[in-house]
KELUMDO-507629 format. One record per residue (C-alpha): residue number from 1; residue in one letter; x, y, z negated. Coordinates in steps of 0.1 Angstrom, whole numbers, padded with zeros to 4 digits, m for minus. Example, Ala and Ser with C-alpha at 12.3 -4.5 7.8 and 13.67 -1.06 7.14 Angstrom:
REM residues 2
(r 1, 'A', (0123, m0045, m0078))
(r 2, 'S', (0137, m0011, m0071))
REM end
This chain:
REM residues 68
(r 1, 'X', (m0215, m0049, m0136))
(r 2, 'X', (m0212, m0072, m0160))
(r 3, 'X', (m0251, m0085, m0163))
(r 4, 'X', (m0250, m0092, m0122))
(r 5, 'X', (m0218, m0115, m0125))
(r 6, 'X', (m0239, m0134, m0154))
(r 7, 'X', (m0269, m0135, m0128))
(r 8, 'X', (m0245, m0151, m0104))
(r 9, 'X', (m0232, m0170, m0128))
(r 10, 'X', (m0263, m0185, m0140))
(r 11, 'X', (m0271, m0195, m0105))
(r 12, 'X', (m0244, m0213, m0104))
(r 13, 'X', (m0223, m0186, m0082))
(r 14, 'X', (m0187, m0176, m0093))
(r 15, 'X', (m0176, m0138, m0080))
(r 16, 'X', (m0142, m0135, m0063))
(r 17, 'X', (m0121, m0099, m0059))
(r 18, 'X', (m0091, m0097, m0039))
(r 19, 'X', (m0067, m0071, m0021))
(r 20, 'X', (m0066, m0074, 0012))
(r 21, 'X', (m0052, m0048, 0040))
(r 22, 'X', (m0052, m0023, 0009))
(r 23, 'X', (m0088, m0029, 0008))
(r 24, 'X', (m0109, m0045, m0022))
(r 25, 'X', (m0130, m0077, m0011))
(r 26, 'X', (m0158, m0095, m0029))
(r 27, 'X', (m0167, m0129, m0023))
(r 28, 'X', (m0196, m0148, m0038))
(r 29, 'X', (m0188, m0185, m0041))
(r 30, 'X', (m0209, m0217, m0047))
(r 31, 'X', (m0193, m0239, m0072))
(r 32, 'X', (m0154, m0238, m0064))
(r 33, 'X', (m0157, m0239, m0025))
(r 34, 'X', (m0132, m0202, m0021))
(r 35, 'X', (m0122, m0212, 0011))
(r 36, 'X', (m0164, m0210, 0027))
(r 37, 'X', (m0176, m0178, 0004))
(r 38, 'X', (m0215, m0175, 0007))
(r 39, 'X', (m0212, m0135, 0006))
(r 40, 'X', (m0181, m0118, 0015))
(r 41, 'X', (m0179, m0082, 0016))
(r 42, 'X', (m0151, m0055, 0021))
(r 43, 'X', (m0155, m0020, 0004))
(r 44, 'X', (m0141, 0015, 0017))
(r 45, 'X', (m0127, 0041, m0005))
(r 46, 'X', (m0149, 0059, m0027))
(r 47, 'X', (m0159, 0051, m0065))
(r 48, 'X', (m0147, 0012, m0071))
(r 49, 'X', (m0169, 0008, m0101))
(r 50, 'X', (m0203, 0022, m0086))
(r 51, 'X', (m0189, 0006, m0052))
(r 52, 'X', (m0189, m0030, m0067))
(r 53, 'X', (m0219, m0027, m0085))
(r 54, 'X', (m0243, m0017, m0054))
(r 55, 'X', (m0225, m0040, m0033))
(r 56, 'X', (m0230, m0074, m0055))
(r 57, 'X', (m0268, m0062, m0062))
(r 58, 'X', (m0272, m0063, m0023))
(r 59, 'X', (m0258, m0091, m0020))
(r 60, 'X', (m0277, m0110, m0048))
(r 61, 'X', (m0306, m0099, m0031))
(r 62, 'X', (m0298, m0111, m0004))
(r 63, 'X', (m0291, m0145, m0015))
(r 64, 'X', (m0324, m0142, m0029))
(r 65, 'X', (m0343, m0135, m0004))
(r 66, 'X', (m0320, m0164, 0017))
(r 67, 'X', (m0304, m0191, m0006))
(r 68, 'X', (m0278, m0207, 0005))
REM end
């Protein structure tokens, strides 16, 4: 997990996580903007670690295919 937060990083992306309604959230943030995330994402139960991890590579994807 840790090399896709540097990826972000290095683009000049910070990586948010948050509880909310018992459920984790991930937003991916240009700059310090928190309150208009790029990439927001909830995630359901299941294995938080692997969860996270294929959920921020999607979403880097995605924001390479469409930058913001």
């Amino acid at each position: 997990m840790r090399d896709l937060i540097e990826k972000l990083l290095q683009k000049g992306y910070s990586v948010l996580f948050s509880m909310e309604g018992g459920f984790p959230v991930i937003r991916i943030i240009k700059g310090t903007d928190a309150e208009h995330p790029v990439k927001s994402c909830s995630l359901g139960s299941g294995d938080f670690r692997s969860a996270v991890e294929d959920t921020l590579q999607s979403m880097i994807l995605d924001l390479e295919r469409h930058p913001q």
